[in-house]
Z-matrix of the N, CA and C atoms (Angstrom, degrees):
N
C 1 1.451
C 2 1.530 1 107.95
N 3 1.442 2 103.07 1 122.84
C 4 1.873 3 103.27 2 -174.99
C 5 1.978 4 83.54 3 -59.64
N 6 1.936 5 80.16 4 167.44
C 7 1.866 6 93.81 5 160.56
C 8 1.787 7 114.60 6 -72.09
N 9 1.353 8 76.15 7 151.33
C 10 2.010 9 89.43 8 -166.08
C 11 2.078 10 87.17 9 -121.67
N 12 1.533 11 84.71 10 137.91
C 13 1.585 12 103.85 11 -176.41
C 14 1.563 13 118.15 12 -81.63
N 15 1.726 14 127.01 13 133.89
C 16 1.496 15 108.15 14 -177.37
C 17 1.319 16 129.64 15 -37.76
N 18 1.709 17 111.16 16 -11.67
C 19 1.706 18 120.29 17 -170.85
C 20 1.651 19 84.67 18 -68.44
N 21 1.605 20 112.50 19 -61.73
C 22 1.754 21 123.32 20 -162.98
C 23 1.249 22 87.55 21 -34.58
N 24 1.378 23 122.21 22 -72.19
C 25 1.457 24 130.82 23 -148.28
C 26 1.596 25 131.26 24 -61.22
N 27 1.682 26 87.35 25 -25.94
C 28 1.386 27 119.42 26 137.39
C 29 1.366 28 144.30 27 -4.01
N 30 0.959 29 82.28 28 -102.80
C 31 1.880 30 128.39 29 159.24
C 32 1.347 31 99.22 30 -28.73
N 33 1.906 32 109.27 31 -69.91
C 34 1.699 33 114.03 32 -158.57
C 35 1.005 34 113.26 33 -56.53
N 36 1.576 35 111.12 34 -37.43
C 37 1.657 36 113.13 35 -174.29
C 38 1.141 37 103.88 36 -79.91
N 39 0.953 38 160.92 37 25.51
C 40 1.366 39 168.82 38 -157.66
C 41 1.667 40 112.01 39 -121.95
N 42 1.637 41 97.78 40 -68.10
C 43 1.532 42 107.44 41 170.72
C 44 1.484 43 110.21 42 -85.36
N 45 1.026 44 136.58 43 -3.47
C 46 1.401 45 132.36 44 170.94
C 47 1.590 46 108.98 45 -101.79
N 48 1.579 47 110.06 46 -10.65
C 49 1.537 48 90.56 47 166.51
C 50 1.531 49 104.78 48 -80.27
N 51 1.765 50 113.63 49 -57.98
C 52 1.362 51 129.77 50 150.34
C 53 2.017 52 117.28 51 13.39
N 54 1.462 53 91.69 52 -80.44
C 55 1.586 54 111.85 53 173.43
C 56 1.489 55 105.42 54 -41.58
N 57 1.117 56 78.42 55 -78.04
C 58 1.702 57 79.99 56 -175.92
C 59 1.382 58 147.83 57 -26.60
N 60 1.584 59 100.44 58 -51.68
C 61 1.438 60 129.16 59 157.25
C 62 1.716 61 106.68 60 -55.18
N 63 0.838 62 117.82 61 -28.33
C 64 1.272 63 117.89 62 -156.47
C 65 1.755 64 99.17 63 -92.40
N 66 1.187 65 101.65 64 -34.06
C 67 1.773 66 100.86 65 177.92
C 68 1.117 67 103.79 66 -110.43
N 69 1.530 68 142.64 67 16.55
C 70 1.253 69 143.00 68 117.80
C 71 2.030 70 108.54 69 116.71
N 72 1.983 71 90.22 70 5.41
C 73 1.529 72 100.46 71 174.01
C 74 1.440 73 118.69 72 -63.43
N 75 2.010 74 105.92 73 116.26
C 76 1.226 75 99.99 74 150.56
C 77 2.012 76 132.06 75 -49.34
N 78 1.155 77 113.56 76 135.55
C 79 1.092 78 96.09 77 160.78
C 80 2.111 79 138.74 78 -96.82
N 81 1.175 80 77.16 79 64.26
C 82 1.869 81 110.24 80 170.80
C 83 1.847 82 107.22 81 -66.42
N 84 1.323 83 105.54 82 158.89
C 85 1.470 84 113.59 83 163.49
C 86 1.320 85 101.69 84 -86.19
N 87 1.238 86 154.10 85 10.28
C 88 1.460 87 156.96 86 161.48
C 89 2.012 88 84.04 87 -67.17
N 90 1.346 89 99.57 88 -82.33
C 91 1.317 90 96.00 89 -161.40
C 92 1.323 91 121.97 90 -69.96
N 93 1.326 92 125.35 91 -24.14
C 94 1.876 93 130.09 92 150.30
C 95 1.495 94 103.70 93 -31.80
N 96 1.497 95 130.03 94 -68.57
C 97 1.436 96 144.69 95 -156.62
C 98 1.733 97 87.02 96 -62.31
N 99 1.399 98 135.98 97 -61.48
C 100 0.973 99 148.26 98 -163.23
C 101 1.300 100 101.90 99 -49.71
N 102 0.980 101 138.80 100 -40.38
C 103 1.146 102 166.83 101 143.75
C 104 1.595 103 131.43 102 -24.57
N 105 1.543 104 112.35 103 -55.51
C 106 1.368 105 142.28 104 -178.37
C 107 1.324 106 92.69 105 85.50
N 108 1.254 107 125.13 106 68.18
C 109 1.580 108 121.13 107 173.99
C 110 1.699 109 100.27 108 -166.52
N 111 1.293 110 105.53 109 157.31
C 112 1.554 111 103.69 110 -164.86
C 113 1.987 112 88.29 111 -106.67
N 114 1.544 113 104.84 112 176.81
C 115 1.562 114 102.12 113 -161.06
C 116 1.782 115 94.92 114 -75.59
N 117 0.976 116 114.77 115 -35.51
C 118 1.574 117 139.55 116 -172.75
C 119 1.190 118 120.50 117 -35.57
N 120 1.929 119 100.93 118 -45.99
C 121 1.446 120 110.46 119 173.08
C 122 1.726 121 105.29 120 -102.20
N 123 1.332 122 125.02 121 -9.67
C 124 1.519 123 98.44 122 168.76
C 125 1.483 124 92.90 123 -92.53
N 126 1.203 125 165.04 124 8.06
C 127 0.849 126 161.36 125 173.70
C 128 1.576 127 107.97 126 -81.86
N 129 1.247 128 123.48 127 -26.25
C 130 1.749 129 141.28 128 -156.36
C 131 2.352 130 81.21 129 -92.78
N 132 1.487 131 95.90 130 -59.72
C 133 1.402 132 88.55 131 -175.77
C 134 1.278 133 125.15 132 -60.96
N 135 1.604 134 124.85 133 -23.12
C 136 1.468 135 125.56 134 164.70
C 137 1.434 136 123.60 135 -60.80
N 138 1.158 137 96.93 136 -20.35
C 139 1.784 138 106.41 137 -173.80
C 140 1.280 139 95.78 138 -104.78
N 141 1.175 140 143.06 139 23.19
C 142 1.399 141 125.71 140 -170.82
C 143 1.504 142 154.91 141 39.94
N 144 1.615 143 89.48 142 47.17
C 145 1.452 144 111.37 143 -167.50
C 146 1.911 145 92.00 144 -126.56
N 147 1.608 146 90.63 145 153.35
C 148 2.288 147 111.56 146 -153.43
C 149 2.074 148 64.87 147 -84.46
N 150 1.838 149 88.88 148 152.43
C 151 1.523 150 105.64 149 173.03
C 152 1.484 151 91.79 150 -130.39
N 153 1.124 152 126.31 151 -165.19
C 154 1.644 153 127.20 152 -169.69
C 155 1.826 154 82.28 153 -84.37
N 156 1.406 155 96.88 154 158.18
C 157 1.614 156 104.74 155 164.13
C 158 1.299 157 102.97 156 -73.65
N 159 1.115 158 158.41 157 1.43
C 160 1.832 159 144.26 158 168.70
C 161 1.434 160 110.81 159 -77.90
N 162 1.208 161 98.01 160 -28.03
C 163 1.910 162 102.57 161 -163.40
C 164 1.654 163 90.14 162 -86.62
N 165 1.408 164 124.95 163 -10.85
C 166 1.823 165 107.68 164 -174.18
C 167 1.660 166 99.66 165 -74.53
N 168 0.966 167 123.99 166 -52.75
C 169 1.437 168 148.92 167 170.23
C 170 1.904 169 99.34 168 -15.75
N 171 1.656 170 84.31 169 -50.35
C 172 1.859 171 90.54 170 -169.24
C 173 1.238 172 85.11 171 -75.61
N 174 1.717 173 145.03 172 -78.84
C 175 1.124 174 143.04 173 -170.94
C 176 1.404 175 113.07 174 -8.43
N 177 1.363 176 108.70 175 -64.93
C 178 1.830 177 122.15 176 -171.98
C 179 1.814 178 83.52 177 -41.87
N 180 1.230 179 98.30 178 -81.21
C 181 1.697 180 105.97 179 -167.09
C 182 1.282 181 103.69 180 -28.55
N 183 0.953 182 137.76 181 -90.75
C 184 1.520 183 147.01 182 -168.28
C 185 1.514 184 116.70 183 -32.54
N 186 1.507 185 125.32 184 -45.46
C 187 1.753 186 139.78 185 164.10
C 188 1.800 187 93.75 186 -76.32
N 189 0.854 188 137.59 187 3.91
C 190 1.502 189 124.40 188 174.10
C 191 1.843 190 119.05 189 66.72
N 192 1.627 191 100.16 190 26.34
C 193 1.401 192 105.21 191 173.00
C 194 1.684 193 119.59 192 -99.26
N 195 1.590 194 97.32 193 157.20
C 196 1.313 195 71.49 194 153.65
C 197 1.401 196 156.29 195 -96.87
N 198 1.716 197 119.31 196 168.56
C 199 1.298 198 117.79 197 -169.64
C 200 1.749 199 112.63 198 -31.84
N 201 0.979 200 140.63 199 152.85
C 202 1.583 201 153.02 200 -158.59
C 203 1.633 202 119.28 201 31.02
N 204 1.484 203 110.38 202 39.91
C 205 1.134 204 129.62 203 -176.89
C 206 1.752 205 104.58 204 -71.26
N 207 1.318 206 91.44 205 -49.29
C 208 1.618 207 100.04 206 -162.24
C 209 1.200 208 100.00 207 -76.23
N 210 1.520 209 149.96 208 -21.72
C 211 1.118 210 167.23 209 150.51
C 212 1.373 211 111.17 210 -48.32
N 213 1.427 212 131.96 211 -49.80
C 214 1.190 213 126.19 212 149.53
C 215 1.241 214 131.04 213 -15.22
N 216 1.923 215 103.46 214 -85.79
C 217 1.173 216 125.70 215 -177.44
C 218 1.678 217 101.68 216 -48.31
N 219 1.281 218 128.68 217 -36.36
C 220 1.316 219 98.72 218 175.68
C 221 1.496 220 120.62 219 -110.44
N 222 1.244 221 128.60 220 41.43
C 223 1.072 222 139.04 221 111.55
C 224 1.486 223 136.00 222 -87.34
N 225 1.265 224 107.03 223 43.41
C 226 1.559 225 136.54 224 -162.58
C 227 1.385 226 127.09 225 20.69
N 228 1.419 227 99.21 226 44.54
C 229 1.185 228 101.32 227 176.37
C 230 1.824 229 110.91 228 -107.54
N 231 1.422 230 111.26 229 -148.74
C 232 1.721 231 95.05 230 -167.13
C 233 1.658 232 98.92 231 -115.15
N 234 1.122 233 122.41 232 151.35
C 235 1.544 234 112.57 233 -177.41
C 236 2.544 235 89.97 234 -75.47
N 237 1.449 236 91.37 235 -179.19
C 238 0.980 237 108.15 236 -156.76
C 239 1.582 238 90.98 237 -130.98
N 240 1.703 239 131.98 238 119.12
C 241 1.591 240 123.91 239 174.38
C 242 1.053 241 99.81 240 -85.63
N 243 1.410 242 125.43 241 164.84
C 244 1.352 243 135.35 242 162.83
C 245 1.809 244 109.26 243 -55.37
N 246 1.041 245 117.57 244 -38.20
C 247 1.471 246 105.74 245 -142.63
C 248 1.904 247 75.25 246 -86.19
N 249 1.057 248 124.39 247 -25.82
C 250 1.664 249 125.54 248 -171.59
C 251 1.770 250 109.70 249 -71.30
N 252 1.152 251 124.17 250 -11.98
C 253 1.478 252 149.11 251 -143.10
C 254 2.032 253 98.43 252 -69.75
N 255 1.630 254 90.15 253 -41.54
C 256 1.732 255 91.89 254 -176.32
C 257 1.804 256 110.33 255 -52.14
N 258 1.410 257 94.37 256 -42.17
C 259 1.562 258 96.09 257 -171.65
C 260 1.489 259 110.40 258 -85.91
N 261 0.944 260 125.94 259 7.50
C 262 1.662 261 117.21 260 -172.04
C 263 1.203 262 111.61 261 -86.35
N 264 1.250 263 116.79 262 125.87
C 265 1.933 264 115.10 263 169.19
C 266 1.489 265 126.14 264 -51.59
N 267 1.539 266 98.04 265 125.90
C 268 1.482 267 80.35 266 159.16
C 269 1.899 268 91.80 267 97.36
N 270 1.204 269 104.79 268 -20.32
C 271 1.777 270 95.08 269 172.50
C 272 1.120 271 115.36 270 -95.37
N 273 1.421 272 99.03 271 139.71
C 274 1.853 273 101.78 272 -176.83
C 275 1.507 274 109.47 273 -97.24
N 276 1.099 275 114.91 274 124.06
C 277 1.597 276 139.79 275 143.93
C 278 1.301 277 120.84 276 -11.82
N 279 1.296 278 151.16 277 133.52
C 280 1.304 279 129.65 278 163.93
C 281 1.679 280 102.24 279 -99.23
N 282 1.331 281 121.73 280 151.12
C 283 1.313 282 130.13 281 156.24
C 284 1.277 283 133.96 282 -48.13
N 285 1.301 284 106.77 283 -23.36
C 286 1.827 285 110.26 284 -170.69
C 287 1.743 286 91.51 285 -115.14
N 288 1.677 287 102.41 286 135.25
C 289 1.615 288 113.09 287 -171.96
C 290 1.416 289 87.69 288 -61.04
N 291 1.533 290 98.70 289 166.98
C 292 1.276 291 109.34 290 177.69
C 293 1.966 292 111.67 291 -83.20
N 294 0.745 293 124.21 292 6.01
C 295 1.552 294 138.91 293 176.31
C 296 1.630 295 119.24 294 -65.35
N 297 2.200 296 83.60 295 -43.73
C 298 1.589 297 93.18 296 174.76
C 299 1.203 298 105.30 297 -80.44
N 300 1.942 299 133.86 298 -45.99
C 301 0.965 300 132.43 299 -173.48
C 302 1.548 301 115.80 300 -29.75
N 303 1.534 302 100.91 301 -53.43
C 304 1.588 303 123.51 302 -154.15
C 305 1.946 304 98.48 303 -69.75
N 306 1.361 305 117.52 304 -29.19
C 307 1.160 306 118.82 305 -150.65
C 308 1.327 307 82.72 306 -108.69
N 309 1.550 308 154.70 307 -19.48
C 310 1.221 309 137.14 308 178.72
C 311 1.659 310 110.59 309 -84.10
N 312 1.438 311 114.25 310 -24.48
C 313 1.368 312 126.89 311 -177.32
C 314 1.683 313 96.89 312 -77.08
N 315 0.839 314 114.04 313 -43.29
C 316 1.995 315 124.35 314 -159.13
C 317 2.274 316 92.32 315 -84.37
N 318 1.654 317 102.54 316 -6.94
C 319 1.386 318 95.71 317 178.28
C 320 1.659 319 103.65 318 -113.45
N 321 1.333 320 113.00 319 -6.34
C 322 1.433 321 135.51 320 155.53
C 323 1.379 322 104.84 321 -51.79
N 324 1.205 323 113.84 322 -82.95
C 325 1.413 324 119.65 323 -137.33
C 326 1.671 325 88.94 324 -79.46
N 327 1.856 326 123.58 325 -23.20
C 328 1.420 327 106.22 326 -161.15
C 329 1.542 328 107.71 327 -72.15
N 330 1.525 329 107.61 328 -26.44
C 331 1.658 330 122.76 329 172.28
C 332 1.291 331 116.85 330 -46.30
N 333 1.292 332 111.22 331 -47.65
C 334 1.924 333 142.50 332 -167.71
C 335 1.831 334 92.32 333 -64.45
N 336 1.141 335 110.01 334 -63.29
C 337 1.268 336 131.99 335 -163.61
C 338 1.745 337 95.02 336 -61.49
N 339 1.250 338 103.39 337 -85.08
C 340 1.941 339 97.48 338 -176.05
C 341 1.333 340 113.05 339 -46.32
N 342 1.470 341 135.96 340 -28.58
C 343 1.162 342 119.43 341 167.98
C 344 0.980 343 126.46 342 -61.07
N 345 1.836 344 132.24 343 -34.26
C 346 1.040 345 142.49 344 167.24
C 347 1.599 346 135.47 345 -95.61
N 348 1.471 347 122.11 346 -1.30
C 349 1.092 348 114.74 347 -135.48
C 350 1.840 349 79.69 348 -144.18
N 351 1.743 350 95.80 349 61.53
C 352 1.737 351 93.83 350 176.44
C 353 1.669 352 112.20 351 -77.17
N 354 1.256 353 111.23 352 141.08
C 355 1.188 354 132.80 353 164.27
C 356 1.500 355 90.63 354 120.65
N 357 1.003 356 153.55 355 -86.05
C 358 1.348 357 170.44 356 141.76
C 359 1.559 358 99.47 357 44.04
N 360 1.519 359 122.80 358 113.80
C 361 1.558 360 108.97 359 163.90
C 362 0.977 361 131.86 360 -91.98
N 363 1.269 362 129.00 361 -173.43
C 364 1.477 363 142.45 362 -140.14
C 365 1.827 364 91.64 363 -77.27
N 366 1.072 365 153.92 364 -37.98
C 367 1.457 366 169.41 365 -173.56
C 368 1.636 367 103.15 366 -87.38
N 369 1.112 368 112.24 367 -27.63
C 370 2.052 369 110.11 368 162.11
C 371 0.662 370 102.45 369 -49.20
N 372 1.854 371 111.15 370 -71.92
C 373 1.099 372 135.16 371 -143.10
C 374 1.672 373 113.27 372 -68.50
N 375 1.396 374 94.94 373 -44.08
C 376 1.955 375 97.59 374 -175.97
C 377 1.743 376 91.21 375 -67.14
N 378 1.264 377 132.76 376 -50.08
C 379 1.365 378 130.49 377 -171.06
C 380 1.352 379 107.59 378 -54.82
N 381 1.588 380 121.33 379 -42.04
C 382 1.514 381 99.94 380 -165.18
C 383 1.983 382 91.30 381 -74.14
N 384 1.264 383 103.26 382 -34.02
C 385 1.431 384 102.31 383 -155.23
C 386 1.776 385 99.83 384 -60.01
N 387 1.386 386 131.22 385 -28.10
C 388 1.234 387 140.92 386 -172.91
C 389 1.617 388 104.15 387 -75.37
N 390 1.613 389 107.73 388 -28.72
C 391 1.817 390 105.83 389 -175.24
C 392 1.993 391 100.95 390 -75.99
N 393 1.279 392 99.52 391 -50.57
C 394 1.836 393 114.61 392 170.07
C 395 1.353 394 106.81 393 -22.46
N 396 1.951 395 102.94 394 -79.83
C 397 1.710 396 95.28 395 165.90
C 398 0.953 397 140.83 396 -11.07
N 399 1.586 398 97.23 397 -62.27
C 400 1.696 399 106.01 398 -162.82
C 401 1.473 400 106.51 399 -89.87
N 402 0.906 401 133.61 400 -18.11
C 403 1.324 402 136.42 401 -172.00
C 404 1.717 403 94.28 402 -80.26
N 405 1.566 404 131.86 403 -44.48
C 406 1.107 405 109.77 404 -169.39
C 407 1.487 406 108.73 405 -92.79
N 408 1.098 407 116.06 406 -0.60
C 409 1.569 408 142.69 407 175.74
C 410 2.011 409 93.17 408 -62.30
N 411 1.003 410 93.45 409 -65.92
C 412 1.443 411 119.61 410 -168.88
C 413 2.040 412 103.98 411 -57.15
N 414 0.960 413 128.76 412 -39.29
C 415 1.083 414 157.65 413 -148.27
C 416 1.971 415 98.76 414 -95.18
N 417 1.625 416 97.39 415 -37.68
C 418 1.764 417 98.01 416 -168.79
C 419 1.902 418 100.78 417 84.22
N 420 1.401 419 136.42 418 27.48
C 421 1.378 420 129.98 419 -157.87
C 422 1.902 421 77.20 420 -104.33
N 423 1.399 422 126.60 421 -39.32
C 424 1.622 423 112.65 422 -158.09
C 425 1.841 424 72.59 423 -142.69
């Protein structure tokens, strides 16, 4: 990642405080962790301080953009939401509906889950595996 100027850095905290407010995230370590990010470093990007380039990636995820969103904005360009994603240039489509996506991930995690997840019955398991979905559904991850 070239160097990004305090204006860039600016900017991010700007639309990532923005975002935020807007989808109504406290900023707690509940929802950092949720995330894979501790409060410390989304907290560093609200104030306008550079975090490693891996953790923007999580950011996007967490505000519901997409992946190299936050990277955008500080190459002044505009972040990109998931739900806006059909119309954006330049994004590629995947071939397989998202129905299969959703149902090969939800046959992922139910495998993941019975291997690990003794005691737990058959209705945990489809439930947690159905929240997984949606959460990365939710996220723009599949």
């Amino acid at each position: 990642m070239p160097p990004v100027s305090d204006h860039d850095l600016d900017r991010l905290a700007s639309y990532t405080k923005r975002r935020r407010a807007d989808l109504g995230l406290a900023l707690t370590d509940a929802t950092a962790k949720a995330g894979g990010l501790s409060k410390h470093t989304w907290q560093r990007v609200e104030r306008g301080l550079a975090i490693r380039e891996t953790n923007y990636a999580k950011i996007d995820g967490l505000l519901q953009w997409a992946t190299g969103s936050c990277l955008r904005i500080l190459g002044g360009g505009e972040p990109v939401a998931v739900e806006e994603m059909e119309d954006a240039p330049g994004v590629q489509k995947s071939a397989i509906p998202a129905e299969v996506i959703d149902g090969k991930a939800r046959d992922v995690v139910q495998l993941a889950l019975i291997a690990t997840a003794k005691g737990k019955s058959a209705e945990e398991i489809v439930e947690m595996s159905e929240r997984v979905v949606h959460d990365l559904r939710k996220q723009g991850l599949i």
